[in-house]
Every structure is written in C-alpha cells, then in structure tokens.
C-alpha positions in Angstrom: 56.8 -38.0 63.4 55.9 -41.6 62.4 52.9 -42.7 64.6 52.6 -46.5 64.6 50.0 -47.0 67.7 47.4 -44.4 68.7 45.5 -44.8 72.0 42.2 -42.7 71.8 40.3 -42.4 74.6 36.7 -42.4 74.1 33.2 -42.2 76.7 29.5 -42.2 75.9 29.8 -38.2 74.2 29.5 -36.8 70.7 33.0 -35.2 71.7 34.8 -38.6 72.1 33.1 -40.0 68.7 35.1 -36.8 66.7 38.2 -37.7 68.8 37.3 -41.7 67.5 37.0 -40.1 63.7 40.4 -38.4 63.8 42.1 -40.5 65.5 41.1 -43.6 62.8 42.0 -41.2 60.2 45.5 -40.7 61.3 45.4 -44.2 61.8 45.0 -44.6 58.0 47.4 -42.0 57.1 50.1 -43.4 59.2 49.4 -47.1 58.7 48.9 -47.5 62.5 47.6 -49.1 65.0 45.0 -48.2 67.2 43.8 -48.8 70.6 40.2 -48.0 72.1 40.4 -46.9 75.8 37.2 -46.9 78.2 37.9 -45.4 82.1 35.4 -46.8 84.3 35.4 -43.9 87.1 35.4 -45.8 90.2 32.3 -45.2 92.6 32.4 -45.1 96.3 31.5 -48.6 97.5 29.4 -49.4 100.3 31.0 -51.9 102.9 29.1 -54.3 104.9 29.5 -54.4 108.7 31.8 -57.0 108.3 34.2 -55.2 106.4 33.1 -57.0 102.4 32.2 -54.9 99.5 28.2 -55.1 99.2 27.1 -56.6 95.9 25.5 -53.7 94.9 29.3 -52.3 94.1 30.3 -55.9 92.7 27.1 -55.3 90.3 27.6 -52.2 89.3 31.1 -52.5 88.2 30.2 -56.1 86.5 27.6 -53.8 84.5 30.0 -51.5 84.0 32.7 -53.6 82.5 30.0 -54.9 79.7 28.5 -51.7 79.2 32.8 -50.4 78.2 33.6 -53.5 76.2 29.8 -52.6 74.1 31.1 -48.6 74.1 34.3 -49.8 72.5 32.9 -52.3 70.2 30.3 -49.7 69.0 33.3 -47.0 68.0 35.2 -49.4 66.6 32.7 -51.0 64.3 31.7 -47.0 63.5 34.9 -45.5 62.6 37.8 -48.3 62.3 36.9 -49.2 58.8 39.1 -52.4 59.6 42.5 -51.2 61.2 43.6 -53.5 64.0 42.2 -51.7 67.3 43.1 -53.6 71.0 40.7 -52.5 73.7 41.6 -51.1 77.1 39.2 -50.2 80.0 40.0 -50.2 83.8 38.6 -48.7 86.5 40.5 -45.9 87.4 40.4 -41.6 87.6 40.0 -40.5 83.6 43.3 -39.1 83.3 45.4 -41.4 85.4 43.9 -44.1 83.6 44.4 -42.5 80.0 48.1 -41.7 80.6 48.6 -45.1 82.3 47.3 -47.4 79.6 49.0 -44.8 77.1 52.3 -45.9 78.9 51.7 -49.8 79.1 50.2 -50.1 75.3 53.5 -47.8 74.4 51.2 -45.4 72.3 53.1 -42.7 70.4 50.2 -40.5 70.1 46.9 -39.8 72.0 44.0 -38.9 70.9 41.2 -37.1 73.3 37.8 -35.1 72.8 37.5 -32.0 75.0 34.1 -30.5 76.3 35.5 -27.4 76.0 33.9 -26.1 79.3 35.1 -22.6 80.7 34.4 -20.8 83.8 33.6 -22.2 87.3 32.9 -26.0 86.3 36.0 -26.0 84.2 37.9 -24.3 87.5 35.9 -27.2 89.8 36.3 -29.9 87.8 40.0 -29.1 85.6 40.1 -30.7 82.3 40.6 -34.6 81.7 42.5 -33.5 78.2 44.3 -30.7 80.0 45.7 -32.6 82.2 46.8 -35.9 80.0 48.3 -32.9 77.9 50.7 -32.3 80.6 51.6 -35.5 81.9 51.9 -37.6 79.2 55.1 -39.4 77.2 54.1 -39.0 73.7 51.7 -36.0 72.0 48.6 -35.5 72.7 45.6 -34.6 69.9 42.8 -32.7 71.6 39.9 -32.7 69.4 37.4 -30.1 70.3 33.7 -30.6 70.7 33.3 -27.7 68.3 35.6 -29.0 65.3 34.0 -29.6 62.1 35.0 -33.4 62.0 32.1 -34.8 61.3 
C-alpha cells in the first residue's frame, strides 16, 4: 500500500495525541501528506420564541470553531516536524464527520485513537473508531490508548 494523504482525527485526549504521533510517522515513512481533523459535536440549540437560534448557541459554536483551529494548530506544531498538514473541523456526529471529511480530502488512510472502553458505556455509547472502521473507503489505524507510542 502507498499512502500519500492521511486524515487523523484528533480531540482534546492523550489517546488522539498517540494517534497524531503515528500517524506523522507514517507520514514520514510514506512521504505523505497529512490532514488534521477536529469534530465539533453539535449541541442542542435553544430557539427563541420567534423561531432564531439564541446567541448563546451562535457563541458557543464561534468558541468552538477557535478553540478546534488552536487543537489542531497545537498537534501539528507537536508532532508534524514540518510535513504539509491541511486542517479540517466541522460540526458534525464524530464518526459521520470523520468518514465524511475522509471522503472529500480523498485520504487513503485514517488514523484514530480509541479509549478502549468495555462494558456498559462502551454498549451505550458504541465506539467512534469502531464504527469509522466499518464504514470507511480506505483503512483505518486504530491506535490504542494503551500502546507504547510515546
């Protein structure tokens, strides 16, 4: 497999920064290029009376929006050491979003940290990585939170 553009999805979590690691070095490896992806989970918004979006919701996603672009520049100026990474965030589910940003960069490999949760939460909530694993065009990396890759 030649892997020329790796997305690799990254969040505010030790488990994402070891997905950012590995995913640079296979980067380096493959002489690639690599893009940073943020989901901003969407929140319920309140509506006015009159059927508009209260600013609270316009505020929060504003401050959202900065808060990803700082998340992404942060991983990038960690782990990149100075390969060509594009930056994606939009608000949308986690995995929807991963998969469709995957699709419109035309990534040929994902990478993606896993919590590694088990039991009822992990039945609750599924698995982000699970489920990109399974819907995705192109392989997916899971990095566990537990790997060495420090």
């Amino acid at each position: 497999m030649n892997f020329k553009k790796i997305l690799i999805a990254v969040d505010n979590s030790t488990c994402s920064e070891k997905a950012a690691k590995a995913g640079y070095e296979i980067a380096v490896k493959f002489d690639a290029e690599v893009a940073l992806v943020n989901i901003i989970e969407p929140i319920p918004a309140n509506v006015n009376p009159d059927l508009t979006l209260a600013p609270v919701f316009l505020e929060t996603y504003d401050n959202s929006d900065e808060n990803s672009h700082v998340l992404l520049k942060e991983m990038e100026n960690k782990f990149s050491g100075g390969i060509k990474t594009t930056y994606l965030s939009v608000v949308d589910t986690a995995a929807h979003g991963i998969i469709q940003q995957s699709d419109e960069w035309g990534s040929d490999l994902i990478v993606i940290g896993t919590y590694g949760r088990t039991g009822l939460y992990h039945f609750l909530m599924g698995s982000v990585a699970e489920h990109v694993a399974r819907k995705s065009a192109c392989p997916v990396l899971i990095i566990p939170n537990k790997s060495d890759i420090d």
